[in-house]
C-alpha positions in Angstrom: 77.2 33.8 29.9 77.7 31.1 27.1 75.8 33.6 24.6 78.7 36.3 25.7 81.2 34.0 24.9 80.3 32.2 21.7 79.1 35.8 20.2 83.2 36.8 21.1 84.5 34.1 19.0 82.2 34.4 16.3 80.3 37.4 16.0 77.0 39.0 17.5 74.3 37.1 14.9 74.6 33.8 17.4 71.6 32.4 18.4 71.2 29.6 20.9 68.1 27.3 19.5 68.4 24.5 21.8 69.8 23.9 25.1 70.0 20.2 26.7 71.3 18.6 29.9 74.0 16.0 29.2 74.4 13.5 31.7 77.3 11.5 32.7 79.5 14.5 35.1 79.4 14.5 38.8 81.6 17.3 39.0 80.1 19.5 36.4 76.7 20.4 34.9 77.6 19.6 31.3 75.1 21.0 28.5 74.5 20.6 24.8 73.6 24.4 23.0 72.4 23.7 19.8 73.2 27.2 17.6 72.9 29.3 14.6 76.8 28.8 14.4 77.0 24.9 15.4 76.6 22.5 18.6 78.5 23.2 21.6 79.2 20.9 24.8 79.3 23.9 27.7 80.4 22.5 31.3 79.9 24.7 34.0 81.0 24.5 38.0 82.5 26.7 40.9 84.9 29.1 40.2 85.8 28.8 43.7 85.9 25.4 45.2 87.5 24.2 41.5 90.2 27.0 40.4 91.2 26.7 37.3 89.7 23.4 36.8 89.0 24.3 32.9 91.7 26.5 32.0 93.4 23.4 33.1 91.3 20.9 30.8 91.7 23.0 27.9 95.1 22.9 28.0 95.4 19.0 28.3 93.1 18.8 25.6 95.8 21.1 23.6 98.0 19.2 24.7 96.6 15.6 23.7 95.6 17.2 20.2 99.2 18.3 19.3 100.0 14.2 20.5 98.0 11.9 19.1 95.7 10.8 16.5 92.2 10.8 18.6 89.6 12.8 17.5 89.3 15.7 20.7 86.8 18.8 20.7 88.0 21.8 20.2 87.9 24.3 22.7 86.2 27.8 22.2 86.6 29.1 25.1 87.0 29.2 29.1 87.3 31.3 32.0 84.7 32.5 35.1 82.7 35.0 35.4 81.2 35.9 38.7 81.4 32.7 40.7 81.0 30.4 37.5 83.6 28.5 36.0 83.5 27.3 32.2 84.6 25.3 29.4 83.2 25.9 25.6 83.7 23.1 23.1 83.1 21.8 20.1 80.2 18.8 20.4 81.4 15.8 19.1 78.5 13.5 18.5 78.8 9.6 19.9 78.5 6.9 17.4 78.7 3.1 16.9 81.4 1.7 17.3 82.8 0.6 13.9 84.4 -2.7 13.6 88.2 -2.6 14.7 87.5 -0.2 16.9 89.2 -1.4 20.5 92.5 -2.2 17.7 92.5 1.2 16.7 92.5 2.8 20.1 95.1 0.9 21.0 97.2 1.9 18.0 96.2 5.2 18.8 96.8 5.3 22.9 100.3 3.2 22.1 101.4 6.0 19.3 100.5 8.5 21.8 103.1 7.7 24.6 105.3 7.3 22.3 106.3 11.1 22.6 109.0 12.1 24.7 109.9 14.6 26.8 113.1 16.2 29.5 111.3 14.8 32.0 107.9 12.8 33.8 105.1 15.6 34.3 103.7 18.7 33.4 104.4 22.5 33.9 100.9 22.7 35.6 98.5 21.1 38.2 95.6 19.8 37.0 93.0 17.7 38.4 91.4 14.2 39.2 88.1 14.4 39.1 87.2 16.8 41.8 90.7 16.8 43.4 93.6 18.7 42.5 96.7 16.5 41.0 100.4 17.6 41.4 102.9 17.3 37.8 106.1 18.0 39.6 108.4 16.9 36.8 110.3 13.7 37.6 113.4 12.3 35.5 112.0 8.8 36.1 108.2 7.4 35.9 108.5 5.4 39.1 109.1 8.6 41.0 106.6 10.1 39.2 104.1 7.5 39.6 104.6 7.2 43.3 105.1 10.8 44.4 102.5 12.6 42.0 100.3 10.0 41.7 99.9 7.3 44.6 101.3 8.1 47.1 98.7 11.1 47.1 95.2 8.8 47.0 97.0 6.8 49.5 97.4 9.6 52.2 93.8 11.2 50.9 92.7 7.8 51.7 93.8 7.4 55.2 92.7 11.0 56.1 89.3 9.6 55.0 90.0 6.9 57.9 89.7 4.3 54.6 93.5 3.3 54.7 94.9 2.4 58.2 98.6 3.6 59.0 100.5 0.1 58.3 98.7 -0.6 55.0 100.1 2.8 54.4 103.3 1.9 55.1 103.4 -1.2 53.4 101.9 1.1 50.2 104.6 3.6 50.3 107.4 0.8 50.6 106.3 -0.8 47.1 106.3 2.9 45.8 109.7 3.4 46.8 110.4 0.4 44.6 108.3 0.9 41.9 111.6 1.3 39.2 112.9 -2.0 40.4 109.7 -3.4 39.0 109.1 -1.8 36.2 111.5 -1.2 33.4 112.8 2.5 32.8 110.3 4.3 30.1 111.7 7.1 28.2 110.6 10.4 29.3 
């Protein structure tokens, strides 16, 4: 499957040399494919318990290239075929961290939310981890926050019986004032 994909995007002399496990995904089996064309990070899951989980991720990670300054793998491909989903990417190698590091990410994540936009959310779902994640678009970020993003864990958690009812309550009252605590951020 990977050999079909990376020959597509760059021609039919690729030849996989190396393949490793990566650790560090519960979700995903995550590999390393060391070719005649370059290194590739490949993660691989169910196509149908995860739908469109890397279509999903490859378009975040378009989307977090085109607004900020953080260095983000490239995507070469994704899709499913038969009952296996994928996601193709560059492999960006982990290094020391170099002196000034923690500043620059913060430069970096502040400069990134600096960008605005109509509205709170996305055009798309996407997911958490393992669990699909509404974007309904919100004109504030306390609606957003609540509806798209709590409120959801909090009901998920007292499904899982790990939340009782009046904790709930009391959960979904704060919520419903989050923009009285927080002051209004630009969309």
């Amino acid at each position: 499957m990977y050999l079909k994909q990376l020959r597509s995007c760059f021609g039919e002399d690729v030849v996989v040399h190396n393949t490793q496990a990566l650790s560090g995904g519960d979700i995903n089996e995550v590999l390393r494919l060391s070719t005649s064309h370059g290194e590739f990070c490949v993660k691989v899951n169910s196509a149908s318990r995860f739908p469109a989980m890397f279509e999903r991720e490859a378009s975040g990670l378009e989307l977090l290239r085109t607004n900020s300054r953080f260095t983000l793998p490239k995507v070469i491909a994704s899709g499913e075929e038969g009952q296996t989903s994928f996601l193709i990417m560059e492999f960006i190698n982990s290094g020391n961290k170099a002196p000034g590091f923690w500043d620059d990410f913060g430069r970096k994540l502040a400069a990134m939310h600096e960008h605005t936009s109509d509205s709170f959310g996305l055009d798309e779902e996407n997911y958490i981890g393992s669990l699909s994640q509404s974007n309904k678009q919100h004109s504030d970020w306390g609606s957003f926050y609540a509806e798209e993003r709590l409120i959801p864990q909090l009901v998920l958690a007292r499904d899982k019986q790990l939340l009782d009812a009046a904790t709930l309550k009391k959960a979904e009252r704060l919520c419903s004032r989050l923009n009285e605590y927080f002051p209004k951020e630009p969309s």
